[in-house]
N, C-alpha and C positions, 0 to 999 in steps of 0.2 A: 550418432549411434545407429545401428543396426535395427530394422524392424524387429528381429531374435531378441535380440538384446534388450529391446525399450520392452516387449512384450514382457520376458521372464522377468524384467525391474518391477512390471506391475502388478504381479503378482508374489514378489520377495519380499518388498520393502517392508519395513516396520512400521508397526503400529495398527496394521487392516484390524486387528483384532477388534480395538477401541471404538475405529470407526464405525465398524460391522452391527457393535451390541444392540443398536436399536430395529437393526431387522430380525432379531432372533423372533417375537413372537409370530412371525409368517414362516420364517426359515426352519425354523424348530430346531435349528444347528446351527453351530458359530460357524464349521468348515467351509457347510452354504452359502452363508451370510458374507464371510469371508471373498468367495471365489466370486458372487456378486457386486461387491466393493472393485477388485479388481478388475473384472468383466469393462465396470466403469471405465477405468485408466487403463486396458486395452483394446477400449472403442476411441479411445483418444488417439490412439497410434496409426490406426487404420483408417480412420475418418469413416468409418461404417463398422456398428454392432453385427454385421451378416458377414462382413468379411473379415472382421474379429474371428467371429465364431469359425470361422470355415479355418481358418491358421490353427486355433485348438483343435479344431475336432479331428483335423486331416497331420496329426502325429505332434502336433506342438504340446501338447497338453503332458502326454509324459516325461515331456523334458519339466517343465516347468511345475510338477509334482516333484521328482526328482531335489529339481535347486531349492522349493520352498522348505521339502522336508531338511536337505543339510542346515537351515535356519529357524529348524525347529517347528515348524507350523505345518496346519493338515488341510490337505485341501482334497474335497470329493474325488472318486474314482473318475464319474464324468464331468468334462468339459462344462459348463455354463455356460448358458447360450442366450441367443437376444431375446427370444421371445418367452424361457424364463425369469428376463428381467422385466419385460413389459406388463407378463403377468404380477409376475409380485409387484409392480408398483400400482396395476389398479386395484389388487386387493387390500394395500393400504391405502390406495383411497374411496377405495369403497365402504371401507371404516371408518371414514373422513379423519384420517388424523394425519393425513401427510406431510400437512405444513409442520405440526410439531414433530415427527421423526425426519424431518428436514434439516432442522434449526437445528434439533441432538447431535445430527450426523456434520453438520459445521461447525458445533461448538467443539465436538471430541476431536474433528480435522485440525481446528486451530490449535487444541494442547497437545497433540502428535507433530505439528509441521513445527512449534515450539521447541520440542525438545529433539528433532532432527537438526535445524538451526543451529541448538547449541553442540550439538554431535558436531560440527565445521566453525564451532568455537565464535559463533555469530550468537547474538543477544544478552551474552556475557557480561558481566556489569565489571567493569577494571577496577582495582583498588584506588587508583584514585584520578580522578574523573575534571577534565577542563572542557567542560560545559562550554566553550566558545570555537573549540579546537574539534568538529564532530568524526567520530568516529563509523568509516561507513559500515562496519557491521552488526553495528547499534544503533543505523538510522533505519526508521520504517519507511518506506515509499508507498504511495498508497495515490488510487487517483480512482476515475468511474469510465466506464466504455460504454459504447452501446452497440447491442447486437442489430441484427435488422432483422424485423418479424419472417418468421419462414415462411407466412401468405403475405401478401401484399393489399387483401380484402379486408375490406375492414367495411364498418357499421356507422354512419353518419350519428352522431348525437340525437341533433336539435328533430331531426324525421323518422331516425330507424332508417330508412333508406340504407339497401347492399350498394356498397362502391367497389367495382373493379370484378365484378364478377356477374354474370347472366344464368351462373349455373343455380339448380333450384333449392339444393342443402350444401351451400359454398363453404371452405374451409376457412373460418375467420381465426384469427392469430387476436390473441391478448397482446395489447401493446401500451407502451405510454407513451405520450408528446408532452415536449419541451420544444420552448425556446431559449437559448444561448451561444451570446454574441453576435445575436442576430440572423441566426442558423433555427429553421424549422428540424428537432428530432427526434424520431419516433424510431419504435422498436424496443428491445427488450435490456434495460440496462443495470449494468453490476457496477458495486464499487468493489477492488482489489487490492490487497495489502502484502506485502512482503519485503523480505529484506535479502542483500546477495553480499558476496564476499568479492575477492578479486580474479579468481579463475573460469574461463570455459565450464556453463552449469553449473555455475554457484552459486545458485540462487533458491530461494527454498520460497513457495506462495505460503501467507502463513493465515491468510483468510479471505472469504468472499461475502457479498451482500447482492440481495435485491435491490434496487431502489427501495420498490413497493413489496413487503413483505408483511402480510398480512396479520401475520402470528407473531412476527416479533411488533407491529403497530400497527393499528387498521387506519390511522390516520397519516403520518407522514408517508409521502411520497417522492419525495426531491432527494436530492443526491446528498445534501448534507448532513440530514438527518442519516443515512442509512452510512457513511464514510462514520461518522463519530458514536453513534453505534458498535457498527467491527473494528476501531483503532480503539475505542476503551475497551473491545473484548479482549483485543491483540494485547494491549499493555499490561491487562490486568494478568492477559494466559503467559507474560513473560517475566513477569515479578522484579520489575527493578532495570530488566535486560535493555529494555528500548528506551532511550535518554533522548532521541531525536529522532523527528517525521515532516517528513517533505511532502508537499503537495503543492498543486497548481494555486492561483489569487482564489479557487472558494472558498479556503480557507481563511476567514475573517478572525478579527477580532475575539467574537464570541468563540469561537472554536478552539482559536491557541490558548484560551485562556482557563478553556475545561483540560485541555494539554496537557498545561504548565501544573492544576491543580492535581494532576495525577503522576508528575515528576518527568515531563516530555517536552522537551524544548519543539515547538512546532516552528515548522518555518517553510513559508510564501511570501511572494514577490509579492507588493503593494498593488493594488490592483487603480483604476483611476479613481479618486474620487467624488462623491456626490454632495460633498457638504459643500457651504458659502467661503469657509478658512480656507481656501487655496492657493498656490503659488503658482507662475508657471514652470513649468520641469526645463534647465537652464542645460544640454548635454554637454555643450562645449566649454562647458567652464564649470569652479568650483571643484569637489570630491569626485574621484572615478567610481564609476557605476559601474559594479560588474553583475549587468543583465542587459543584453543588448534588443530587450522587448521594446520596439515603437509604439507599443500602442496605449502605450500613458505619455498626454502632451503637459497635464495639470497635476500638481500633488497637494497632499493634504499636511497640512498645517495645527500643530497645538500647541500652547504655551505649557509650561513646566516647569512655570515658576523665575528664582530668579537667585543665583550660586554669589553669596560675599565671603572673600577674605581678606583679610589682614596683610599687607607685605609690605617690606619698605618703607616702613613708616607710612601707610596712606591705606584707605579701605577701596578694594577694587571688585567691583559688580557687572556682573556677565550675565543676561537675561539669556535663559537655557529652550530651546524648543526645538520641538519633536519635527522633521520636514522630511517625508517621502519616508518614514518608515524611522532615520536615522537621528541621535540625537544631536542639537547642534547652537554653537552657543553665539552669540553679537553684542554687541553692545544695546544698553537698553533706549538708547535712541531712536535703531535700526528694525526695520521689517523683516524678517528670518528669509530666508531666499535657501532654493536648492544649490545656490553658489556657497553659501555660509560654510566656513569652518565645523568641521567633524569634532565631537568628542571621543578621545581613543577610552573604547573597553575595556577594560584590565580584569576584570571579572564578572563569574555569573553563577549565582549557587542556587541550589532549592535550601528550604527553611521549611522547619514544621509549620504548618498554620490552624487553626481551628477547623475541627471538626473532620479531624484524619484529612486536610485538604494541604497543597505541599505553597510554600508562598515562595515565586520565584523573582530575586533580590539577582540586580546587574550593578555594577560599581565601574565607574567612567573617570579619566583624567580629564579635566579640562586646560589645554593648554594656553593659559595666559602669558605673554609676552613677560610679566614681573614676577613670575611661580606658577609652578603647575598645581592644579587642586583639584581632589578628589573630589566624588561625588556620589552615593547610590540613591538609585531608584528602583521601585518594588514594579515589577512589571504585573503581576498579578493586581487585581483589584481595578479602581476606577479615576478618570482624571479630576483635581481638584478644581481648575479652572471649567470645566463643561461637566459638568450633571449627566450622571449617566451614559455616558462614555468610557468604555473601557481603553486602559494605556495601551494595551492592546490591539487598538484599532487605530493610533497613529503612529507608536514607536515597541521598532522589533528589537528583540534582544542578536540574532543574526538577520542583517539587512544585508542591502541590494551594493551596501557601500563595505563589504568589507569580503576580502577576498576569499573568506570559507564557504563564502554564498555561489562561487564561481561551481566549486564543489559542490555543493548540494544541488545546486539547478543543472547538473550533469546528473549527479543519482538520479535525480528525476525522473530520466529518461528510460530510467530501467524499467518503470513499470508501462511505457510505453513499451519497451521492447515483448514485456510481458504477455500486453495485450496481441501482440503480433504475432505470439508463439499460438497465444491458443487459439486463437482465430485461423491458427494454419492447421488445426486439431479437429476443422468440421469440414463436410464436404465442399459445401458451399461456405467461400470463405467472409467470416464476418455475421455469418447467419444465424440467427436462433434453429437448432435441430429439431424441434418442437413447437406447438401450436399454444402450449402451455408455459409460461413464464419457470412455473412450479417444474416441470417435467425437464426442462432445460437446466434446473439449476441442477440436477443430477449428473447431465453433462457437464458442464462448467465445473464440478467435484472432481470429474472423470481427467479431464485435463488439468485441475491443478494437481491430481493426484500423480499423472504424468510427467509433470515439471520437477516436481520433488523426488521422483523415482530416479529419473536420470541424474537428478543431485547425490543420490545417497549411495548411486552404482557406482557413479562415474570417481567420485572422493572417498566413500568410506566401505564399503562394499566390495566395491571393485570383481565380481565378479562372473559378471556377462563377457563375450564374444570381445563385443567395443570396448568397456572397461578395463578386461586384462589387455588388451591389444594399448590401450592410453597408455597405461601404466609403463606399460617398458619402454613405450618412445621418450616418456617422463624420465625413466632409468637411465635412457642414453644420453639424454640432453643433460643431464647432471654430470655423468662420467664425462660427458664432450666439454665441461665448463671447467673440470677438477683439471682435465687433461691440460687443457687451455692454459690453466693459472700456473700448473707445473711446470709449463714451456716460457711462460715469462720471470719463472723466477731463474 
């Protein structure tokens, strides 16, 4: 799309209004509030607030009054400019309340990118639903980036000691450090949730996090915590809509199982093991693994019991266990190996369970050489043979052995590409634009706001410069397929 084009989207799209409500008592107008919201989503485009402004002020501005009014909406005579926005956001934090008209303005984000979503028929709950078969416009993606502080000064702990700077009132950047994978990282990180369809910007961001976000918990700081925070906002702002969520191995046990209790099949690759029940991971033999990650040598191991029936006149006993995620059955003489025979799925439904919590129930054939027999198991809840261990944390309802995971760990990558768009939305690319975590997550609005804009031009809208221009090359490639099929018959 056109600079024209992404610009006027950011100021047409639907829903600024929602967004906007919580600047009104500084703005003292929704218009204001509005054309501030927007300002957001066209500093994303420009990768600078000044040369934003300078596009409005130098004749852009009356087109883009123009297009918002044919969509109903008022937007101020003048242009909004950068250091109208800087101003209005220290005067709300000069009232210190910024972290909560933050959190307002992501939770309103989330139930507007929601029902944009389903404007492109994504988050929609099908009449009837095979929970084993995922649908990707009903799968969430969702993962954590991190920015890199836009000073590189920082403040030693254990001394106070300045690092990296000689100057006498140095610019120090708010940052967090982790360690993962064995990777020192610092700087500023979000988790990101969204869902996409199958065409060129089809994708809608349907919500963001801090790690550390003060006002929604002054205590967690890690990525877990703040991903199952915005995936149960996401679930709860989608009502039924999202039935599956992909994420990278942070996703444990405990996490898919808050998931599953909210009606969301979760699904990650098994990550290595830390317990003493392990096997080693056998690649060249046994069931086909579709994840072609090396860096599990060991997998993890549980029992689950032990499946009798009746056949042929004789009782025959198949000790069942869970290996590398999948379930899997041997004889009860035999040590369970990642070679062991597969149980095939046949089903996977939610069930009410206490306390409005959803209980999610998976049903397995086991194929015995004298009859096949069924089997279910409650994936929610905890294992009978280890205490306090959730089924959850050694057997997935979609694993790494069955080929709808080849698809999911392809969605996946969607929010990697995600992360690559917005990071192309700041000067410096990858950088926090801010010294403040809090002042950056404004930006970060600003480009998802931008993401979704070009969703709703480019598919439902349609009608920017770029938009009408897709649209007829769409027309023609239809009439070229009609013509096409005319000629072969």
């Amino acid at each position: 799309m056109s600079y024209r084009s992404r610009l006027i989207a950011a100021f047409c799209m639907p829903g600024l209004e929602k967004i906007a409500e919580p600047l009104l008592p500084w703005t003292k107008s929704l218009p204001k509030a509005v054309a501030m919201v927007g300002f957001l989503s066209a500093r994303a485009v420009f990768q600078s607030g000044e040369q934003a402004e300078a596009e409005l002020v130098e004749g852009g501005w009356d087109e883009v009054r123009t297009r918002a009014a044919a969509f109903g909406r008022e937007l101020p005579a003048k242009a909004p400019t950068f250091d109208q926005l800087h101003h209005l956001r220290e005067r709300i934090e000069a009232d210190g309340v910024l972290g909560e008209v933050l959190v307002k303005i992501a939770d309103a984000f989330t139930a507007q990118a929601v029902i944009l979503a389903r404007s492109r028929g994504m988050l929609l709950r099908p009449g009837e639903v095979d929970l084993l078969d995922p649908s990707r416009v009903c799968t969430l993606y969702a993962d954590g980036t991190w920015w890199k502080a836009w000073s590189n000064v920082s403040i030693d702990p254990d001394t106070g000691e300045v690092i990296g700077s000689r100057a006498k009132n140095p610019r120090i950047a708010q940052k967090l450090q982790a360690v993962k994978d064995g990777n020192n990282l610092s700087g500023v990180p979000f988790v990101m949730c969204g869902v996409r369809g199958a065409e060129e910007r089809d994708r809608v961001v349907l919500g963001y996090r801090r790690f550390f976000d003060p006002t929604r918990s002054k205590e967690d700081k890690g990525e877990m915590p703040a991903a199952m925070d915005l995936l149960e906002r996401v679930i709860a702002a989608a009502d039924g809509g999202a039935l599956w969520c992909v994420y990278d191995m942070a996703l444990k046990g405990e996490h898919l199982n808050r998931l599953a209790e909210k009606g969301v099949v979760g699904v990650a690759a098994m990550s290595q093991p830390t317990t003493s029940k392990t096997t080693e991971l056998l690649p060249d033999s046994g069931p086909t693994r579709f994840n072609n990650d090396s860096r599990k040598t060991l997998v993890a191991v549980a029992s689950l019991g032990t499946a009798k029936h009746y056949v042929g006149g004789r009782w025959c006993d198949h000790e069942l266990s869970a290996v590398d995620g999948a379930l899997r059955f041997h004889a009860v003489t035999e040590e369970p190996t990642s070679a062991s025979p597969l149980c095939v799925p046949t089903g996977l439904r939610f069930e009410p369970g206490p306390g409005g919590k959803q209980r999610l129930i998976g049903t397995f054939e086991i194929p015995c050489p004298h009859g096949p027999v069924s089997r279910e198991i409650e994936f929610t809840g905890y294992l009978k043979e280890e205490r306090g261990l959730l089924v959850l944390n050694r057997l997935r309802p979609i694993n790494e052995y069955v080929e709808e995971f080849r698809d999911l760990k392809g969605w996946r990558q969607d929010v990697e590409s995600l992360h690559s768009t917005m990071k192309d939305f700041v000067f410096k690319y990858g950088r926090a634009s801010s010294l403040d975590p809090a002042h950056h997550e404004l930006d970060v609005l600003g480009m998802a706001l931008q993401v979704n804009a070009q969703c709703w031009d480019t598919h439902i809208a349609q009608m920017t410069p770029s938009a009408e221009r897709a649209k007829k090359r769409k027309q023609k490639q239809v009439l070229r397929k009609k013509i096409d099929f005319s000629d072969d018959d």
